[in-house]
C-alpha positions in Angstrom: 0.0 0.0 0.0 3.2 2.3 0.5 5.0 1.5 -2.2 2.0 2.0 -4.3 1.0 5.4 -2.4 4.6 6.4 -3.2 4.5 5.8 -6.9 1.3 7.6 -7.4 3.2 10.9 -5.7 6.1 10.2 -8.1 3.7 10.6 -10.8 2.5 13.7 -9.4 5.9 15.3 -9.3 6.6 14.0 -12.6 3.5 14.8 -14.8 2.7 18.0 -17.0 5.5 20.2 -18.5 3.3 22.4 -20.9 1.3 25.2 -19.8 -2.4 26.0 -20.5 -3.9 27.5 -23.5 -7.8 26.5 -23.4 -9.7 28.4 -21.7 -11.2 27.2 -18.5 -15.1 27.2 -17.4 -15.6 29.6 -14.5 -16.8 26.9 -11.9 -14.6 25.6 -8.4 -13.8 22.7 -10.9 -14.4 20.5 -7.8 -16.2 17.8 -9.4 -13.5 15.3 -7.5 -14.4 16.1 -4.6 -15.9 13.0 -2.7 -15.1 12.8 1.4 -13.2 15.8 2.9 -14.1 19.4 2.4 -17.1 17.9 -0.1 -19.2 20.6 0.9 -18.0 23.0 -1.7 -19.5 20.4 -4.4 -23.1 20.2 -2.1 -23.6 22.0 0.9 -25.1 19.5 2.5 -22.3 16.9 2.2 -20.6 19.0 5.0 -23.0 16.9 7.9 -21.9 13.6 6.9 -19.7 13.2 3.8 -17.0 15.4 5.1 -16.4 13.7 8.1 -16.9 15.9 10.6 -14.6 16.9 13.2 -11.9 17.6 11.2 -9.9 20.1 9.7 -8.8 19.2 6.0 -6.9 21.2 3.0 -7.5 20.1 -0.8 -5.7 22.1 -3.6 -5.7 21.5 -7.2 -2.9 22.6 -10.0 -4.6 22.6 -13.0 -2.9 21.8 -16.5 0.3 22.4 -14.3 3.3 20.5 -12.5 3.4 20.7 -8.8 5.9 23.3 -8.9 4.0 26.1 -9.7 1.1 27.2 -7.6 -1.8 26.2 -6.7 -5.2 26.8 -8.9 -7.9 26.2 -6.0 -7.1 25.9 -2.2 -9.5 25.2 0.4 -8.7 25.0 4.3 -11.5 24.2 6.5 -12.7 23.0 9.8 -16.4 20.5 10.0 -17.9 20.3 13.1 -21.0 18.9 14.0 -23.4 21.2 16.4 -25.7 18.4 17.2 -27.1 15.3 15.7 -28.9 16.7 12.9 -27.1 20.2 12.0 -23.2 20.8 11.0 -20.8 23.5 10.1 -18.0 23.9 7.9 -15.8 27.2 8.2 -12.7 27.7 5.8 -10.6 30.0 3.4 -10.6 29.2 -0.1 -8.9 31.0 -3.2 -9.2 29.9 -6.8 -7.7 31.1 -10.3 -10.5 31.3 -12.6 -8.1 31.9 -15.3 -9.1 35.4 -15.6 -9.3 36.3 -11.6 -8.0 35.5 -8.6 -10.5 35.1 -6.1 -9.7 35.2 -2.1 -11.8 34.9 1.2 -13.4 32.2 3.1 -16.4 30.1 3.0 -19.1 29.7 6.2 -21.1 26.8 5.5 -24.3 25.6 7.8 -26.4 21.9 7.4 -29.3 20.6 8.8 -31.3 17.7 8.4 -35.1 18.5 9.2 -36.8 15.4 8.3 -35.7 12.4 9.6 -37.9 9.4 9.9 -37.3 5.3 9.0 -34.7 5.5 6.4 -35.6 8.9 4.8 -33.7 12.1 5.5 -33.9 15.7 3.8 -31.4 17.9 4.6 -31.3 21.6 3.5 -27.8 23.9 3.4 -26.3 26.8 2.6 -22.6 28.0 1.5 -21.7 31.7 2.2 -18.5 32.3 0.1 -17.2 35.9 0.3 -14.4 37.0 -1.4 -12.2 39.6 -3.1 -11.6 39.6 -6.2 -9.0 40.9 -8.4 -7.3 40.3 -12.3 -5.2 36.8 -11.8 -2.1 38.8 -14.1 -1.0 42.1 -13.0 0.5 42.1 -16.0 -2.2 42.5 -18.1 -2.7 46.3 -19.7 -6.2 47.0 -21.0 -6.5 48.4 -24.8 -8.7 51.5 -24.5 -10.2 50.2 -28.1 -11.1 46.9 -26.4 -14.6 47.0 -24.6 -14.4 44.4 -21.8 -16.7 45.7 -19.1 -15.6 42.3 -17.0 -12.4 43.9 -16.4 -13.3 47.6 -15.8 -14.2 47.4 -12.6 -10.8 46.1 -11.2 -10.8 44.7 -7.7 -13.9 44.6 -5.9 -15.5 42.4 -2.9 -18.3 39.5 -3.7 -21.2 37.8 -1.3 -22.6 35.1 -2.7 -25.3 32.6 -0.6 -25.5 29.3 -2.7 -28.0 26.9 -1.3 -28.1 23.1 -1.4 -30.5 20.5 -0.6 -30.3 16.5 -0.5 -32.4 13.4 0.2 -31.2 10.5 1.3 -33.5 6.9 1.2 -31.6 4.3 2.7 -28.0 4.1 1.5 -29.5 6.1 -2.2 -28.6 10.0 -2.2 -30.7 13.0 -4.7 -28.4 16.1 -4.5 -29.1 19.3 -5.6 -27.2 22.7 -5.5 -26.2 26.2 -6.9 -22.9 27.6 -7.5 -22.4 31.6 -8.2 -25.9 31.6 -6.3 -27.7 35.0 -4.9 -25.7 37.7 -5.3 -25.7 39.5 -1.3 -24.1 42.5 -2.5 -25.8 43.9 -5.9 -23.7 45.7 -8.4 -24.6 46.0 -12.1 -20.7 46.4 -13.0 -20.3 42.9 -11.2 -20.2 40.5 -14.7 -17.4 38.1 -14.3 -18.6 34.5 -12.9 -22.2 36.2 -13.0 -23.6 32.7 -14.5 -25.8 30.6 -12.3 -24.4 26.9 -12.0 -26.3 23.8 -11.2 -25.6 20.6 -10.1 -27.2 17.3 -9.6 -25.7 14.0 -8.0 -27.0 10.9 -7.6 -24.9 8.1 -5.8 -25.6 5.2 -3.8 -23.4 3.2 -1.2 -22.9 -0.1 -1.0 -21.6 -1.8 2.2 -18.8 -3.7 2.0 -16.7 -6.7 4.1 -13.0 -6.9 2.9 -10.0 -8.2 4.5 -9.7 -8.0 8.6 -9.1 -4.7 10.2 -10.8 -2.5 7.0 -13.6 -1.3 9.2 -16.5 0.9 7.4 -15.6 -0.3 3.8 -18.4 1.1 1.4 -18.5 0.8 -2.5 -20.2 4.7 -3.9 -20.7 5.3 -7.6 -21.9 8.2 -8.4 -23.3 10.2 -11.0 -23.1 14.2 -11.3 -24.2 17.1 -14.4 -23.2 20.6 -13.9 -25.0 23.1 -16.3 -22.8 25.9 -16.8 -23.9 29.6 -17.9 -21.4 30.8 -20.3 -19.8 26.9 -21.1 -21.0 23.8 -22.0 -23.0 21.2 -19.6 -20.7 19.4 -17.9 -21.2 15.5 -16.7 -19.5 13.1 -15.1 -19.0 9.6 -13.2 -17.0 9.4 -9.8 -16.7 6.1 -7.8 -15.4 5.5 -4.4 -13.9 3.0 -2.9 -13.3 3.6 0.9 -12.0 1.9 3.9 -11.1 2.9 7.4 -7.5 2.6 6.2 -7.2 3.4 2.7 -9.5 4.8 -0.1 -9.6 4.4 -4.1 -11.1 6.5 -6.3 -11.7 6.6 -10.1 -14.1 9.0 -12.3 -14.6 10.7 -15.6 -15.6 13.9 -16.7 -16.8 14.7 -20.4 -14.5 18.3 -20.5 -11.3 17.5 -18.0 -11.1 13.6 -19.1 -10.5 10.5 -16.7 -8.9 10.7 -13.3 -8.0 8.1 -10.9 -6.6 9.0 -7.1 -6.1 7.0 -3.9 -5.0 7.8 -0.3 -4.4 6.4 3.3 -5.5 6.9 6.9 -2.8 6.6 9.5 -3.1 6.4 13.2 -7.6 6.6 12.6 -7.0 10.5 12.4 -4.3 11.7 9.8 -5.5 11.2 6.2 -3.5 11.8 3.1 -4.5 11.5 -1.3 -3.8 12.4 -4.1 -5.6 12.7 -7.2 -4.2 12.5 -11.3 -6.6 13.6 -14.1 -5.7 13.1 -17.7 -6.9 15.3 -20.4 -8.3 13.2 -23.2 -10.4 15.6 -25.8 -9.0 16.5 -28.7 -8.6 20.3 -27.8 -6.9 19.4 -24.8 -4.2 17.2 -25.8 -1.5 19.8 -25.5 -2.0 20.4 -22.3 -0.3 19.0 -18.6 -2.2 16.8 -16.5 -3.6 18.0 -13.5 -3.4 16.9 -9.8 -5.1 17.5 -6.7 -3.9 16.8 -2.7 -5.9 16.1 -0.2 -4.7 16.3 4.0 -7.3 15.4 7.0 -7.2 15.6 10.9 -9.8 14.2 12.3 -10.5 15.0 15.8 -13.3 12.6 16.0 -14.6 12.3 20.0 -17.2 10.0 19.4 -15.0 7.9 17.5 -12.8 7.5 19.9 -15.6 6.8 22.3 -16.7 3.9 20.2 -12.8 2.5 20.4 -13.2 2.9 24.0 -16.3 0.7 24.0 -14.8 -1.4 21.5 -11.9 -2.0 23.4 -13.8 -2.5 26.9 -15.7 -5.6 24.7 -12.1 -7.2 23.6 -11.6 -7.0 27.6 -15.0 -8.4 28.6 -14.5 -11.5 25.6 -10.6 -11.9 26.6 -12.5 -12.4 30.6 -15.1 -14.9 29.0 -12.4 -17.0 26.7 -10.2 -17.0 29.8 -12.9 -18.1 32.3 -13.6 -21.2 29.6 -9.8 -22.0 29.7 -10.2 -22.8 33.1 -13.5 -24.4 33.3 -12.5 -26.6 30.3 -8.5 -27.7 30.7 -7.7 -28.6 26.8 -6.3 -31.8 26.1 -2.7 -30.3 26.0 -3.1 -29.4 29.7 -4.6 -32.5 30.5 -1.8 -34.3 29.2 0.8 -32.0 30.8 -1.3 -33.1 34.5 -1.0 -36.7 33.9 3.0 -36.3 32.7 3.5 -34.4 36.2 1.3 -36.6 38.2 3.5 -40.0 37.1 6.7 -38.2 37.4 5.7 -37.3 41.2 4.7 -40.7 41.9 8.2 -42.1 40.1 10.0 -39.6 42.2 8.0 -40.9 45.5 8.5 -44.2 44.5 12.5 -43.6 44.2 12.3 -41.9 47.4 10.9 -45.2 49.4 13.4 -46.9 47.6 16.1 -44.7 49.2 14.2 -45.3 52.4 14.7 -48.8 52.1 18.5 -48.9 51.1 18.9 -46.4 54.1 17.4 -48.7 56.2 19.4 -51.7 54.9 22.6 -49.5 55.4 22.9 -49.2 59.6 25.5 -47.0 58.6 23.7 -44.6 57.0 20.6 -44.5 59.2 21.2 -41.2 61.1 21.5 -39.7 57.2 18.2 -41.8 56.2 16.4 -40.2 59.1 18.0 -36.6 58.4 16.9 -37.4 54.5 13.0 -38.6 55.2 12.4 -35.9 57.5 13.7 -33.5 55.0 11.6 -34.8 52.2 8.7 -35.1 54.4 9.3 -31.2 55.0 9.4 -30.7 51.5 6.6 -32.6 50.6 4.5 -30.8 53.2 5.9 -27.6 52.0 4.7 -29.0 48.5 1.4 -29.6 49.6 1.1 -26.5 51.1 2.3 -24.4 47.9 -0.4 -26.5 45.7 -3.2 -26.0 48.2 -2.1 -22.2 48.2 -1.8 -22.1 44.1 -5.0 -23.8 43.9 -7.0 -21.4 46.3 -5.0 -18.7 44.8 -6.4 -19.9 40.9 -9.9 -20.4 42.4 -9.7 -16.7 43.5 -8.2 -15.4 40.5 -11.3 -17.4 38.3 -14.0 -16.4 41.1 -12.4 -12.4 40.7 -12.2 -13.2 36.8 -16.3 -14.4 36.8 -17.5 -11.3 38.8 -15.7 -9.0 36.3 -17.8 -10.5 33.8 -20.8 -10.4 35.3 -20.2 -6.7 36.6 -19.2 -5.8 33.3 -22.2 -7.4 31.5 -24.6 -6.2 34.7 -23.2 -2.6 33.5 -23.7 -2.8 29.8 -27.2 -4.2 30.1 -27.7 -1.0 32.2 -26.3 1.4 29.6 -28.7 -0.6 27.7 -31.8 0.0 29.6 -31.1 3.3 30.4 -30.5 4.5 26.6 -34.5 2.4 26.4 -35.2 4.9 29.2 -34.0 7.5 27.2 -35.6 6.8 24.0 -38.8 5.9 25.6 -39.0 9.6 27.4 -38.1 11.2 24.6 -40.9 9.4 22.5 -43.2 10.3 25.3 -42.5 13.7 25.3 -43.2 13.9 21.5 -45.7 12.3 21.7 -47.3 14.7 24.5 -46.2 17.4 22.2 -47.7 16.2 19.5 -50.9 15.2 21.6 -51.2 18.7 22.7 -51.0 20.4 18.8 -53.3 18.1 18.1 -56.1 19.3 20.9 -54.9 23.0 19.8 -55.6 22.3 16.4 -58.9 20.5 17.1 -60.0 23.2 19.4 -59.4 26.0 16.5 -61.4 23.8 14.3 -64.6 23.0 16.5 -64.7 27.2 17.6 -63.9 27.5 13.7 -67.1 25.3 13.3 -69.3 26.9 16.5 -68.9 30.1 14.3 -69.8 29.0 11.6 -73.0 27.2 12.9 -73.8 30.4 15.0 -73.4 32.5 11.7 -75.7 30.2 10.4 -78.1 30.1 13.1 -78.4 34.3 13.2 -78.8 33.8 9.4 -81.6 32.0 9.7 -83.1 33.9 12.6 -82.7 36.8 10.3 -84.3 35.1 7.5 -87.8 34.0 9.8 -87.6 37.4 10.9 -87.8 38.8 7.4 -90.2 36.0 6.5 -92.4 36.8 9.5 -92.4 40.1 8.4 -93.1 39.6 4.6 -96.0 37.3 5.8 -97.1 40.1 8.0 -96.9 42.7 5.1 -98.8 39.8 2.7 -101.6 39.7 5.7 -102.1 43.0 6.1 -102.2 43.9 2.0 -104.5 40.1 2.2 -107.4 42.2 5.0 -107.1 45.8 2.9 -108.1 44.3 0.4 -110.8 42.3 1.5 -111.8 45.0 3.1 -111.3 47.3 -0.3 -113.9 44.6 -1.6 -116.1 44.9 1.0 -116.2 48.4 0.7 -117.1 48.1 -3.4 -119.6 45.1 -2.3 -122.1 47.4 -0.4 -122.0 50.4 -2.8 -122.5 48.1 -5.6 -126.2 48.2 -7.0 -127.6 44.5 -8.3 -130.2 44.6 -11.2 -132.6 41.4 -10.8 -132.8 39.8 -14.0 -136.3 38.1 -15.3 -137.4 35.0 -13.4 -134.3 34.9 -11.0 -134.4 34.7 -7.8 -132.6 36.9 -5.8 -133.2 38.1 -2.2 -131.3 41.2 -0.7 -130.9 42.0 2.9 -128.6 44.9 4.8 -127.3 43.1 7.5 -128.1 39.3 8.5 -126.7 38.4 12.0 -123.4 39.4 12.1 -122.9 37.8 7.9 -120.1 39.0 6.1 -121.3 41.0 3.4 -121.4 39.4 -0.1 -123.3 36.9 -2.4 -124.6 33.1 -0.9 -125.2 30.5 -3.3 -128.3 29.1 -1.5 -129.3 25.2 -1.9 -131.6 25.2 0.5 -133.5 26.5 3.5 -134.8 24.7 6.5 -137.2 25.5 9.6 -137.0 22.0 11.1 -133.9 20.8 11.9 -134.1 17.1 10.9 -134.7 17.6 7.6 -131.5 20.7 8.0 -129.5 18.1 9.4 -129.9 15.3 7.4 -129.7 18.0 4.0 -126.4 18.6 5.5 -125.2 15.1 5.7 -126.3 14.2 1.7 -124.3 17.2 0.5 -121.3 16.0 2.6 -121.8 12.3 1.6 -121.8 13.8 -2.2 -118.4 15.3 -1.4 -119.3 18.8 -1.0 -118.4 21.2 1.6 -122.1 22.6 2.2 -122.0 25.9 4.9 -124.6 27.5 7.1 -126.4 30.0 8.5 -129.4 30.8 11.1 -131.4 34.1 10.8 -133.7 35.3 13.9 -135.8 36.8 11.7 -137.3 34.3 10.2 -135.7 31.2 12.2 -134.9 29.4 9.1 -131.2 27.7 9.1 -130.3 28.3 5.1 -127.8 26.2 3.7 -125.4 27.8 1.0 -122.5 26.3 -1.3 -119.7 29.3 -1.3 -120.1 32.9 -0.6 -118.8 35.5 -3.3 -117.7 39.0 -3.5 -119.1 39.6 -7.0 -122.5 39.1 -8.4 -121.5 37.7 -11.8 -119.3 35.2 -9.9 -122.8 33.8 -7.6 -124.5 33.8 -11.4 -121.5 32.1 -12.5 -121.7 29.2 -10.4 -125.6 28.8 -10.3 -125.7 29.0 -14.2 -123.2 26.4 -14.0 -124.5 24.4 -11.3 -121.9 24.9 -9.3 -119.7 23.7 -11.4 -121.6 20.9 -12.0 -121.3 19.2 -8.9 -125.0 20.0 -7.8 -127.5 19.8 -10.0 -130.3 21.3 -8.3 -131.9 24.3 -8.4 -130.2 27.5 -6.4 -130.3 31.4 -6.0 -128.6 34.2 -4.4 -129.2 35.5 -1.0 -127.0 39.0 -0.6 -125.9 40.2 2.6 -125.4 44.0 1.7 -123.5 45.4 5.2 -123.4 48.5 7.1 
């Protein structure tokens, strides 16, 4: 991995000895960008993709050996604020071709919807920067109108904003380069285009080789629409590991590039990055090169390694409790070798015994020698008895570090449930309590409607109370307008009718009675009453004191020529006897 980091660098120093000629697209030309300071392709990559909590550099000599300086350099510091916003803070200067522009960058990211496996995250760059002609040595022709380069130095704001959503491991980016213009100038033309960009990518977990912790596969797919050039596009794919990352692209205007760079001690990172000019109009010029350095001051990182590296101890505890519980067959073999080499050196031992006692001579020594070895051997007894308490203790000690250690990560576990369930509770309350807001906005919403409604309709049966008042009252004047014309009216009796004419008749309403019939007995009233009603007619009455006859009458009318009306016509033919008019004249 050295050797090859070492030959790409050699490359690096070796490559491009022509200088540039085409002229460049006025865009970062960060398109290679892909894990630290990434934020200056998408804002949003700043929360994630750069890696937070670190401070990187990346700096790019275009068309140009290494020698020379620099085209773009970027210095910044990521930081995350909390779980779901970042910021990136940095200085940045880059060589259009025709200006060099210097000042910094404040970037801010936030993800505000983050549920299951979704996430949208919206950002913001703030790039501020002086700019000024990249040649000094450049003198204007007063015949030549370039307004670009009138102005001379001046100071830019610019706010480009980004946005990304993220499904799973599948990433929509979206974002705008030479963005909103903060401080308005109508002389401000150079870099005055709008660029967009779009990137889609994907990641795709990976298991390599032991110790390459984190290894993901990401292909991904970018187009930049330029103002005043044309649209760019482009593949990039990464290859990353917790110790080393490859990386390989193509871009349809700056040609194919391929890069690769190493992580040492988890925090120091190092790259490079060669891109070969391939189009026809470019095939004159150098290659071009970018370097990458990363710190990473990564807290929670370290946290996990802590963690990590309290586990190794807890396993290490349970693979050496099992060592002891279950003796391998190498130890068991190792027992049995000792065990018949003590009982050959006891045996040899009684032998001596037994040649000493043989030996009169030697019997003082013999004595001196068994009660020696019997010291020994009780000293040996004793040093067993004290190893094997001492091993009982060790693996007793060694068992309640497991279990204490176990006892204490199930706690961490239930407390971070603890944790999880509060904080869903008190969303949920939250939640709860918009939800009664909101319900209570709608049923007074609804109560004012319905009490709108209600005075409307009150309104409305007051105005139709009224009408029907007016209607009543116009309904009486002119009955009592015909009233009026009734008793002035003058009938002239025609030849054989009958016809009968009174002023007033017992409290009668004036006008014409279509008399059936007239009765002094009131049997024959009655049951004259009851045929009419059985024929389906509605037969009306009335008694007069003057005569005490009860005379029975069809309909009243106002008008003469109506009562002739309906006698000629027998009532319409629905009685077909023989009737006349009886006229109540009035006061």
């Amino acid at each position: 991995m050295k050797r090859l980091f070492c030959v790409f660098l050699f490359l690096f120093l070796i490559d491009g000895l022509r200088s540039q000629n085409v002229v460049l697209p006025e865009d970062l030309r960060q398109h290679n960008l892909t894990q630290f300071n990434a934020n200056l392709l998408n804002p949003t990559f700043s929360i994630d993709v750069n890696r937070p909590n670190a401070i990187s550099l990346w700096s790019r000599w275009q068309w140009q050996t290494i020698d020379g300086d620099p085209t773009s350099i970027f210095l910044s510091y990521t930081g995350n604020i909390n779980e779901v916003s970042a910021f990136n803070v940095g200085f940045l200067q880059h060589n259009t071709g025709t200006f060099l522009n210097t000042g910094g960058v404040l970037n801010y990211a936030r993800s505000i919807i983050s549920e299951n496996n979704l996430r949208l995250i919206f950002a913001v760059n703030l790039i501020g920067f002086q700019q000024e002609l990249a040649d000094d040595r450049f003198v204007m022709d007063a015949d030549l109108d370039l307004p670009q380069l009138q102005d001379g130095n001046q100071f830019l704001l610019r706010l480009n904003p980004g946005v990304r959503l993220e499904i799973n491991d599948f990433d929509l980016a979206l974002s705008l380069e030479n963005g909103i213009n903060l401080i308005s100038a109508e002389s401000v033309a150079s870099d005055s285009g709008k660029n967009f960009v779009g990137i889609i990518s994907n990641d795709f977990p990976l298991t390599l080789f032991s110790g390459l912790e984190d290894a993901f596969l990401r292909p991904a797919l970018y187009v930049k629409t330029l103002a005043n050039a044309d649209t760019q596009f482009g593949l990039n794919t990464l290859l990353s590991t917790s110790k080393f990352w490859l990386q390989g692209g193509y871009n349809n205007f700056y040609g194919p590039s391929v890069g690769l760079g190493g992580t040492f001690a988890k925090s120091f990172s190092i790259g490079g990055l060669l891109e070969f000019p391939t189009d026809a109009t470019l095939r004159d010029e150098s290659s071009t090169f970018e370097l990458v350095l990363s710190y990473h001051f990564d807290s929670v990182g370290k946290k996990k390694e802590t963690i990590g590296f309290e586990n190794e101890q807890v396993d290490d505890a349970i693979e050496l409790k099992e060592t002891v519980d279950n003796p391998t067959q190498q130890e068991q073999s190792e027992n049995r070798s000792k065990l018949l080499e003590e009982q050959q050196r006891e045996k040899d031992s009684l032998d001596n015994v037994a040649k000493a006692l043989r030996n009169a001579k030697v019997r003082d020594s013999l004595n001196q020698t068994r009660i020696a070895m019997e010291q020994k051997r009780v000293q040996d007894s004793i040093s067993q008895a004290q190893r094997r308490e001492e091993a009982k203790l060790e693996s007793q000690r060694r068992n309640d570090s497991i279990v204490a250690e176990q006892q204490r990560i199930e706690k961490q576990r239930q407390e971070r449930q603890q944790r999880i369930a509060k904080q869903q509770r008190e969303k949920d309350s939250l939640e709860q309590v918009a939800q009664e807001r909101r319900n209570s906005a709608i049923r007074d919403s609804i109560n004012e409607v319905r009490m709108a409604a209600k005075a409307k309709r009150v309104r409305d049966s007051i105005a139709q109370v009224q009408q029907a008042q007016e209607e009543a009252l116009m309904t009486e004047q002119k009955r009592k307008d015909s009233i009026a014309a009734l008793q002035e009216e003058d009938v002239e009796v025609q030849p054989n009718e009958k016809y009968e004419e009174v002023r007033t008749a017992d409290g009668l309403e004036p006008g014409f009675y279509l008399i059936a019939n007239v009765f002094g007995t009131k049997k024959y009233f009655e049951s004259f009453m009851k045929s009419l009603q059985d024929k389906g007619l509605q037969p009306k009455s009335f008694f007069r004191k003057l005569n005490g006859y009860n005379y029975v009458y069809l309909e009243r009318y106002n008008t003469i020529d109506e009562a002739r009306r309906a006698r000629d016509t027998n009532f319409g033919g629905k009685y077909p006897d023989k009737t006349w008019i009886f006229r109540v004249r009035g006061e």
